[in-house]
py3Dmol code that shows the C-alpha trace and the ligand (Angstrom):
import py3Dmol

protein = """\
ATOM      1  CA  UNK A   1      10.534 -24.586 -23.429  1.00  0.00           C
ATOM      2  CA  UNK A   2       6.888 -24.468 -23.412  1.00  0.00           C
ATOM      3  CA  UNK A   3       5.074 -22.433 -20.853  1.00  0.00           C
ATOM      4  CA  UNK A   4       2.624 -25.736 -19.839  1.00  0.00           C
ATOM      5  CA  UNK A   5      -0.010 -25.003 -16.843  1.00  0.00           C
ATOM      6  CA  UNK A   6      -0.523 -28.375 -15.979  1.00  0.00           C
ATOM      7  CA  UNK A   7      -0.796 -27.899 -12.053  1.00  0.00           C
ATOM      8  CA  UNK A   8      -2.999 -25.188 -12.249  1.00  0.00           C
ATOM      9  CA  UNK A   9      -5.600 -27.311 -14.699  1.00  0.00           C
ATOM     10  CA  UNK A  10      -8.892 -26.981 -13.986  1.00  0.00           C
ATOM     11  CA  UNK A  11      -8.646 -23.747 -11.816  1.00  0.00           C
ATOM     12  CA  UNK A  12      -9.940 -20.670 -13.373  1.00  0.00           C
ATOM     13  CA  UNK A  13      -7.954 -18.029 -15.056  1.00  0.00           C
ATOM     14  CA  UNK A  14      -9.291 -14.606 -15.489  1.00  0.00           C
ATOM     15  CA  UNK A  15      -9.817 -13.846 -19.189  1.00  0.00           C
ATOM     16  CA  UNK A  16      -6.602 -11.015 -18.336  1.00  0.00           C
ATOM     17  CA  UNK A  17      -4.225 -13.781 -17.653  1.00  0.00           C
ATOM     18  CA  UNK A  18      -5.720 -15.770 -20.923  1.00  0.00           C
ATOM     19  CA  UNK A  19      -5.318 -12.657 -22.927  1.00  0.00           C
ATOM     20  CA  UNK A  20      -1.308 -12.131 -21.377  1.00  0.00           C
ATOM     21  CA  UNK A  21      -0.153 -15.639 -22.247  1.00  0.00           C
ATOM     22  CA  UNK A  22      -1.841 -15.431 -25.562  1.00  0.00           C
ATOM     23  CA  UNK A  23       0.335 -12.143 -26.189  1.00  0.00           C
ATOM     24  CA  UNK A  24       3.717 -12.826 -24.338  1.00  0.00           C
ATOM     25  CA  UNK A  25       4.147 -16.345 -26.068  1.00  0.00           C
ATOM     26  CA  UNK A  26       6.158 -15.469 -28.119  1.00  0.00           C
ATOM     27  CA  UNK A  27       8.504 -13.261 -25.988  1.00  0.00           C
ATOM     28  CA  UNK A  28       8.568 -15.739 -24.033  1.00  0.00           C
ATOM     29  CA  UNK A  29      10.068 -18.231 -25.955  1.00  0.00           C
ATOM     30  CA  UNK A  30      12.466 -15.319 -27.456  1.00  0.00           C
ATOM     31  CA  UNK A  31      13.359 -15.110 -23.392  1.00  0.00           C
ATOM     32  CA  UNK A  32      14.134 -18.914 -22.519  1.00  0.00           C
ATOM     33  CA  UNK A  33      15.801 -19.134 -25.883  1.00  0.00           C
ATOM     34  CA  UNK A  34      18.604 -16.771 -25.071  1.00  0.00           C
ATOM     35  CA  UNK A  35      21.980 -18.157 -24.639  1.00  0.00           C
ATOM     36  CA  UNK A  36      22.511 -16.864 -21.281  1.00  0.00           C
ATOM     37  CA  UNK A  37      19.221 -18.613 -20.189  1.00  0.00           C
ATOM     38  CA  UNK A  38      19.482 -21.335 -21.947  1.00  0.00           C
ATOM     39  CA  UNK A  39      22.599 -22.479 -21.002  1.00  0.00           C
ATOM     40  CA  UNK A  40      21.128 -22.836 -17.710  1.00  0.00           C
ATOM     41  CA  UNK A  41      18.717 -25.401 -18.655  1.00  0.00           C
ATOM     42  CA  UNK A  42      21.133 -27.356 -21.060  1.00  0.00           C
ATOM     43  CA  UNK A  43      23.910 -30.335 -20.216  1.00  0.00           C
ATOM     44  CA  UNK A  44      27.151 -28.899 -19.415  1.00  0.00           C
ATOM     45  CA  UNK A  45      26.328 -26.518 -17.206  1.00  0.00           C
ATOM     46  CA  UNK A  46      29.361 -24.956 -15.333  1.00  0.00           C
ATOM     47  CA  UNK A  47      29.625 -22.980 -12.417  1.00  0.00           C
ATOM     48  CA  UNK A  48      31.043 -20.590 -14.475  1.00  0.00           C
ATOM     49  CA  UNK A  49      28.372 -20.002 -16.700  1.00  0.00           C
ATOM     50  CA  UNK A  50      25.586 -20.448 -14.070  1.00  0.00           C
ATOM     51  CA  UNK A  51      27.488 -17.575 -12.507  1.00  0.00           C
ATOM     52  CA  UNK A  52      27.484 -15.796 -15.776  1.00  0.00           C
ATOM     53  CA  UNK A  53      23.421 -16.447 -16.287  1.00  0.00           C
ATOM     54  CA  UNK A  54      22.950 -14.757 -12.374  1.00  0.00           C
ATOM     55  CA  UNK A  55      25.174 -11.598 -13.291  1.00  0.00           C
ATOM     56  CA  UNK A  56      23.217 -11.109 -16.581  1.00  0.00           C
ATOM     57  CA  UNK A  57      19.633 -11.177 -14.613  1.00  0.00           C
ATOM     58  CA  UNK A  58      21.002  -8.872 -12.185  1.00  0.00           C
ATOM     59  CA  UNK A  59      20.123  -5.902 -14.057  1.00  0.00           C
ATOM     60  CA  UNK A  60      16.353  -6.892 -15.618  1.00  0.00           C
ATOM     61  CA  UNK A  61      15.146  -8.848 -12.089  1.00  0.00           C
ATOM     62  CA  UNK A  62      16.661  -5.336 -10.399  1.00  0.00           C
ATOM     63  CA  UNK A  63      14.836  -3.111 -12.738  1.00  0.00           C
ATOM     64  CA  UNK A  64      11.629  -5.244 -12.827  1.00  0.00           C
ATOM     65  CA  UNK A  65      11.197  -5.509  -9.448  1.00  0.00           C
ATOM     66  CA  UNK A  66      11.626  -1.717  -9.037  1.00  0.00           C
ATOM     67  CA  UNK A  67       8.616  -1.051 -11.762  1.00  0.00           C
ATOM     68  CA  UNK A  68       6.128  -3.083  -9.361  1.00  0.00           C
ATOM     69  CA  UNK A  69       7.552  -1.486  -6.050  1.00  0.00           C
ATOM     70  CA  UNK A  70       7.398   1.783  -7.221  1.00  0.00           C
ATOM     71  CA  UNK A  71       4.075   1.190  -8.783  1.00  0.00           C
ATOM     72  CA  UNK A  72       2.378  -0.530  -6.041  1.00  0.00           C
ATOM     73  CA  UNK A  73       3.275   1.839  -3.962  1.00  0.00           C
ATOM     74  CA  UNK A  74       2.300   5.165  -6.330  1.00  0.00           C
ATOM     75  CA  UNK A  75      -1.197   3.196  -7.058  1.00  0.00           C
ATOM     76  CA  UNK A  76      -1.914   2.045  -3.414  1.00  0.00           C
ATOM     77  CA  UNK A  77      -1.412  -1.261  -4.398  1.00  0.00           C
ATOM     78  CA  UNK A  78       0.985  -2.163  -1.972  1.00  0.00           C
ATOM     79  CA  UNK A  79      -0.043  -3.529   0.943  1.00  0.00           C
ATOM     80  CA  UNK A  80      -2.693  -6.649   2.162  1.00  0.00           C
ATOM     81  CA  UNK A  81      -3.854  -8.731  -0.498  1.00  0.00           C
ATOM     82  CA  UNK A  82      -3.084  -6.919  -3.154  1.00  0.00           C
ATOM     83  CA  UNK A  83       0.876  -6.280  -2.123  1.00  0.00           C
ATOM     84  CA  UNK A  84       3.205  -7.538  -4.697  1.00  0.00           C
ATOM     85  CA  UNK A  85       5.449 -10.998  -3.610  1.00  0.00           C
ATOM     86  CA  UNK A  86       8.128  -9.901  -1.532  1.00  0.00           C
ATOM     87  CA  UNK A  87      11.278  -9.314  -4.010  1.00  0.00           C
ATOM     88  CA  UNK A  88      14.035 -11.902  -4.814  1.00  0.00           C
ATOM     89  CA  UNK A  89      16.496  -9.299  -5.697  1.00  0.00           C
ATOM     90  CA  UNK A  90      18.078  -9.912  -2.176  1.00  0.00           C
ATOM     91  CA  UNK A  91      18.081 -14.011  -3.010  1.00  0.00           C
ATOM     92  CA  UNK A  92      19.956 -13.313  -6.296  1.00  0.00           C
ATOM     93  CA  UNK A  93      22.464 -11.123  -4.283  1.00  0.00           C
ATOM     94  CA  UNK A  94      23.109 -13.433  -1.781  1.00  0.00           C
ATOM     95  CA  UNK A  95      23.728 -16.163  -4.738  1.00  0.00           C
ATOM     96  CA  UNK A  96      26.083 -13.788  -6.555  1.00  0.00           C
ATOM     97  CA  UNK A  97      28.423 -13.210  -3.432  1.00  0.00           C
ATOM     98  CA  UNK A  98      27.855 -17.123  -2.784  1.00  0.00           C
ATOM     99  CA  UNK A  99      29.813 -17.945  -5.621  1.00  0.00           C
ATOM    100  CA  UNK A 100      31.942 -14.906  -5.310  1.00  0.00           C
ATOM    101  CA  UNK A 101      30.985 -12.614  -8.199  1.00  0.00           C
ATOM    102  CA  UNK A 102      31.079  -9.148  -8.312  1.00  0.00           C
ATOM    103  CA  UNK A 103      28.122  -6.497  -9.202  1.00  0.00           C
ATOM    104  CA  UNK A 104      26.938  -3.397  -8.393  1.00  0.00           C
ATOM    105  CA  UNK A 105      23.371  -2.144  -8.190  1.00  0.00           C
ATOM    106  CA  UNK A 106      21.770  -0.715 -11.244  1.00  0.00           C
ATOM    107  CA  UNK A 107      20.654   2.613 -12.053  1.00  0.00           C
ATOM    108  CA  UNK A 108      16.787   3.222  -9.952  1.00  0.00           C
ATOM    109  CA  UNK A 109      15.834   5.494 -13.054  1.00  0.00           C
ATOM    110  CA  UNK A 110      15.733   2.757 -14.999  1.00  0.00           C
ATOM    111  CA  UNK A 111      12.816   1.076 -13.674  1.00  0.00           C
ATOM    112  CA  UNK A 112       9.669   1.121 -16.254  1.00  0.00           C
ATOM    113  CA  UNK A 113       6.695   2.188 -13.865  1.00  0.00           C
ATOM    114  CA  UNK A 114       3.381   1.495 -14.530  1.00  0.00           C
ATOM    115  CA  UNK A 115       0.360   4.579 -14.762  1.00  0.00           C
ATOM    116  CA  UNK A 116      -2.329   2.507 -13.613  1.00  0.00           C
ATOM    117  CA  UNK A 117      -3.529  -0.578 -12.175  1.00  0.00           C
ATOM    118  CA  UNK A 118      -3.633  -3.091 -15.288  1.00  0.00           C
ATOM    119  CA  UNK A 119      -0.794  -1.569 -16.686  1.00  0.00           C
ATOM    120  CA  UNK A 120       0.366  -2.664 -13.035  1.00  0.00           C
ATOM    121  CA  UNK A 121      -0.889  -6.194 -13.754  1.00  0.00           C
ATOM    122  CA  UNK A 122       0.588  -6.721 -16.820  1.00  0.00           C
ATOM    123  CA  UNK A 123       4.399  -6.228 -15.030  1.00  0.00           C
ATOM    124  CA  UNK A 124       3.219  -8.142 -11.973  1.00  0.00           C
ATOM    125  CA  UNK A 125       2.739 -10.971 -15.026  1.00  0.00           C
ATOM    126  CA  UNK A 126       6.318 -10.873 -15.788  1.00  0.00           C
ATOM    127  CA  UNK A 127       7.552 -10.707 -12.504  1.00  0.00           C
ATOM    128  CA  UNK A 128       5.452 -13.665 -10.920  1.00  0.00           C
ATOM    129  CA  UNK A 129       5.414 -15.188 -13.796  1.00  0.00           C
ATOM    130  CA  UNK A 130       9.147 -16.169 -14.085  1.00  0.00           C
ATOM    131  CA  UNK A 131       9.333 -17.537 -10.267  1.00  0.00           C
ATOM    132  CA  UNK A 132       7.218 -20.524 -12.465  1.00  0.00           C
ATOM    133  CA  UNK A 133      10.016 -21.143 -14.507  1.00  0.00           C
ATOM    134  CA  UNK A 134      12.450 -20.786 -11.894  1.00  0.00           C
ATOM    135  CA  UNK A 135      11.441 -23.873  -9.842  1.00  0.00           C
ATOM    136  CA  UNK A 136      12.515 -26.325 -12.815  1.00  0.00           C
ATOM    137  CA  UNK A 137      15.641 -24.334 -13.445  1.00  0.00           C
ATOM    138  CA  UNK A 138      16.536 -24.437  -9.779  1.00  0.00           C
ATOM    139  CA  UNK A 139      16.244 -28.495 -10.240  1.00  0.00           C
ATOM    140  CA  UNK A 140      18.043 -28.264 -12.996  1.00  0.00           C
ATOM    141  CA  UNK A 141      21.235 -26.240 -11.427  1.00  0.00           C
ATOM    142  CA  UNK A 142      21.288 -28.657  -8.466  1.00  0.00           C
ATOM    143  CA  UNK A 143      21.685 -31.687 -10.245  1.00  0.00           C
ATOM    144  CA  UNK A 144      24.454 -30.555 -12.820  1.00  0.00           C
ATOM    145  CA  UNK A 145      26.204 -28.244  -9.684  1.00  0.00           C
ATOM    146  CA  UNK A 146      25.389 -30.668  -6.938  1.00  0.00           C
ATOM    147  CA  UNK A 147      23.082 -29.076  -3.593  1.00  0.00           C
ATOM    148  CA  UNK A 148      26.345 -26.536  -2.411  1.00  0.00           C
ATOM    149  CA  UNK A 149      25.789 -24.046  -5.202  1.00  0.00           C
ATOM    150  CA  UNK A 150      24.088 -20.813  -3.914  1.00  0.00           C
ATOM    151  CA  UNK A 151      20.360 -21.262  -5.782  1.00  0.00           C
ATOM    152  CA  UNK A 152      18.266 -19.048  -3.276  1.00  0.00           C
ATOM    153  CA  UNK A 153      16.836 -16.848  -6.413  1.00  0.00           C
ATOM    154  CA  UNK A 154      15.397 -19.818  -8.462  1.00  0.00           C
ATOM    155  CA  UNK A 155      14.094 -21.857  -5.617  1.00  0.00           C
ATOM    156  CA  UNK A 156      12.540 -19.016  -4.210  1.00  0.00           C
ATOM    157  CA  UNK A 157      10.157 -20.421  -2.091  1.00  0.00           C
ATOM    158  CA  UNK A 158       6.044 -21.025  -2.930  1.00  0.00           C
ATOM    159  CA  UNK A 159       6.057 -19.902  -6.563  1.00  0.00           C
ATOM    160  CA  UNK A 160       2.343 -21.424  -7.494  1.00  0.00           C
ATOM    161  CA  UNK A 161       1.122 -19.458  -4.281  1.00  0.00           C
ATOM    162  CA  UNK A 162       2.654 -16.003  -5.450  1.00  0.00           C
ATOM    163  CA  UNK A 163       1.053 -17.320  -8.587  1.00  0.00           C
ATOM    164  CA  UNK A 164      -2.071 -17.606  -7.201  1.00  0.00           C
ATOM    165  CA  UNK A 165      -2.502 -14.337  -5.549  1.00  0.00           C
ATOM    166  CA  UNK A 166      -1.414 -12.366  -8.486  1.00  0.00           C
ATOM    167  CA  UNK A 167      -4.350 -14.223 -11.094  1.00  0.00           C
ATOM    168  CA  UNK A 168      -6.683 -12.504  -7.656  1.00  0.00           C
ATOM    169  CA  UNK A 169      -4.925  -9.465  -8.399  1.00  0.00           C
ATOM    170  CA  UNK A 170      -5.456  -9.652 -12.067  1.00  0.00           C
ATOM    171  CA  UNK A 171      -9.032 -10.330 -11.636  1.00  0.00           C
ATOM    172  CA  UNK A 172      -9.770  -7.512  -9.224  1.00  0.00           C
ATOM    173  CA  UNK A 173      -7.721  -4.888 -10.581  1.00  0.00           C
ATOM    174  CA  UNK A 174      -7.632  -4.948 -14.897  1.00  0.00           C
ATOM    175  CA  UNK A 175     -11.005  -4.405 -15.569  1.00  0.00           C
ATOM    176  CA  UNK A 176     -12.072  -5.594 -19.079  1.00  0.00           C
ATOM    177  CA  UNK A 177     -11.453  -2.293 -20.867  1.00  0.00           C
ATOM    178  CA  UNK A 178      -7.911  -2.240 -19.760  1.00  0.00           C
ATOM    179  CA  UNK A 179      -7.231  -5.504 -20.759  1.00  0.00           C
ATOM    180  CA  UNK A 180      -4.792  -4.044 -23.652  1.00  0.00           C
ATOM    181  CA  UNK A 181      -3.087  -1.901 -20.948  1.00  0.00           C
ATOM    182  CA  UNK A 182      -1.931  -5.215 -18.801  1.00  0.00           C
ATOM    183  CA  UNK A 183      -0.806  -6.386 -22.320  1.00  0.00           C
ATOM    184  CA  UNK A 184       0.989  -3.269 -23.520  1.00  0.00           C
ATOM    185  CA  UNK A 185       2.847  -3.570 -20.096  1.00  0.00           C
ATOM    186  CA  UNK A 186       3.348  -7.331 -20.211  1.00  0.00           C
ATOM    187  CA  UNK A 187       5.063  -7.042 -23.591  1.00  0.00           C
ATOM    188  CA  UNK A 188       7.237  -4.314 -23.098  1.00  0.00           C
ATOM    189  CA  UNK A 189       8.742  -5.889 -20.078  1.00  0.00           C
ATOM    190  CA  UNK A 190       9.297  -8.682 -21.947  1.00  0.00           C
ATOM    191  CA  UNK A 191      11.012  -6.104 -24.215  1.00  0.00           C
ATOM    192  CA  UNK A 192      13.244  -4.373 -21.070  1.00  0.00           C
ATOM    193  CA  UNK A 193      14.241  -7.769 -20.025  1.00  0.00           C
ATOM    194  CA  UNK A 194      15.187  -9.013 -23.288  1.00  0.00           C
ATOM    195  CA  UNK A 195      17.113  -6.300 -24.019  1.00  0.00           C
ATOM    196  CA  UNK A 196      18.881  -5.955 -20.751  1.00  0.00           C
ATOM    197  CA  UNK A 197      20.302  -9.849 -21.803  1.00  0.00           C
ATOM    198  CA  UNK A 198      20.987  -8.892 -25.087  1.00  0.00           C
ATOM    199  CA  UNK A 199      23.388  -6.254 -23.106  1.00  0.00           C
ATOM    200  CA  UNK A 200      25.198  -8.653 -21.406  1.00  0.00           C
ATOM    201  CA  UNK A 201      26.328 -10.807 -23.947  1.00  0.00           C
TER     202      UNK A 201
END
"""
ligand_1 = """\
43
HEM
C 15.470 -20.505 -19.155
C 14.560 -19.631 -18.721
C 13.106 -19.949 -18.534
C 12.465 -21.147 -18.571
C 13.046 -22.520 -18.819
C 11.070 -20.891 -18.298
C 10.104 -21.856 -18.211
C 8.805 -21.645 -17.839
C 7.845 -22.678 -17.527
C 8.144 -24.175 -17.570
C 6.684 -22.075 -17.185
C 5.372 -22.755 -16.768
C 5.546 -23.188 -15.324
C 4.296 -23.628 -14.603
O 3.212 -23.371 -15.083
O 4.433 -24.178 -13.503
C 6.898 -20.648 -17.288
C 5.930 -19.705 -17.068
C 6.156 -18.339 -17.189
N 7.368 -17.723 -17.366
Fe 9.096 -18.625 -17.840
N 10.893 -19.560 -18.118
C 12.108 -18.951 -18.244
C 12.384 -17.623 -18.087
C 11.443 -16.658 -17.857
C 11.735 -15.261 -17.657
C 13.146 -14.664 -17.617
C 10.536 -14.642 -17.519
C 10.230 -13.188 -17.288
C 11.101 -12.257 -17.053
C 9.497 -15.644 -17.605
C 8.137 -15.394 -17.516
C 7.166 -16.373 -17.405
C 5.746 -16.098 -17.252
C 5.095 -14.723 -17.235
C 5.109 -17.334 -17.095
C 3.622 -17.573 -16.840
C 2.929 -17.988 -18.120
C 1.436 -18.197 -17.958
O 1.042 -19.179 -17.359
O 0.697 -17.353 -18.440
N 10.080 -16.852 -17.798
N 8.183 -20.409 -17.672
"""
view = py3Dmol.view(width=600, height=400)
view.addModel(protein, "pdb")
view.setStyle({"model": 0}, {"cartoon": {"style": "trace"}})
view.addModel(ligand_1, "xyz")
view.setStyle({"model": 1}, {"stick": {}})
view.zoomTo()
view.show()
């Protein structure tokens, strides 16, 4: 699926943001590609499968989301404008025991963290980032699985206004020379996330 912009045309995006779209496009695709995601957006959708797609992102949202806590915190990054959307881990949970899977909680160590503030940005890409996508898969769920099925994680509410205050937080906090830090970062979380779905198949 392509990664299209259109209600944010005509706002500016800080060359950082350019630069990570440019270099995660094709991870991205690799990403919305993979059979556990993709059978999410594709007819026939059961609530099997949907509840095989939500135990497979357990591990990479868990692990994500850890990186940017951690690092926020470490980097003083975590509080007033520039603290990180609040986490959706807990939404993904409450999903999961909503349609009565079972799951435990990953391993903390295995949270990438980042060194410095870009580095920082580029995981706070990933991370805010796929809330964006998660709005038309959360459509998508409700209309194969009918309104009942527990879809707290992708509706997660005001995705273009996390979106917003992270291309701030970009702007303020990767200057220019540390442009290929926030990409470096970007593209190996790609990489962690990829991989963790590649695990669960
Ligand atoms: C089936 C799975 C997925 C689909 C269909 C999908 C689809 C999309 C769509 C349609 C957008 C653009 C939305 C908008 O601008 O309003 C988007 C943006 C984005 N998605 Fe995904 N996505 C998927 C999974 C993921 C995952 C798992 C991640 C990361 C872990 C991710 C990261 C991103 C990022 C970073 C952007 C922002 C791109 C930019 O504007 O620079 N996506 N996605």
């Amino acid at each position: 699926m392509t990664r299209i912009n259109a209600k944010f045309q005509g706002e500016s995006v800080p060359a950082v943001a350019q630069a990570l779209r440019y270099s995660t496009r094709s991870a991205h695709q690799r990403l919305d590609r993979h059979p556990l995601l993709q059978q999410l957006v594709r007819p026939g959708l059961s609530r099997a499968s949907y509840t095989a797609s939500l135990l497979a992102l357990y591990r990479p949202q868990a692990q994500l989301e850890a990186g940017v806590t951690v690092s926020a915190v470490r980097l003083g990054l975590a509080s007033g404008e520039a603290a990180p959307a609040p986490p959706r881990l807990p939404l993904l949970e409450a999903d999961l025991c909503g349609l009565g899977a079972v799951f435990c909680l990953p391993d903390s160590s295995e949270a990438r963290e980042a060194g410095s503030s870009a580095a920082l940005v580029g995981l706070r890409y990933v991370l805010d980032g796929s809330r964006l996508g998660g709005q038309v898969i959360a459509r998508l769920v409700v209309e194969r699985l009918g309104e009942d099925v527990p879809h707290r994680f992708f509706a997660a509410i005001d995705p273009d206004g996390h979106w917003r205050r992270f291309l701030a937080f970009s702007q303020h906090h990767c200057p220019p020379e540390d442009v290929d830090n926030a990409v470096e970062a970007a593209q190996t979380a790609f990489e962690d996330y990829l991989a963790a779905l590649d695990a669960a198949l």
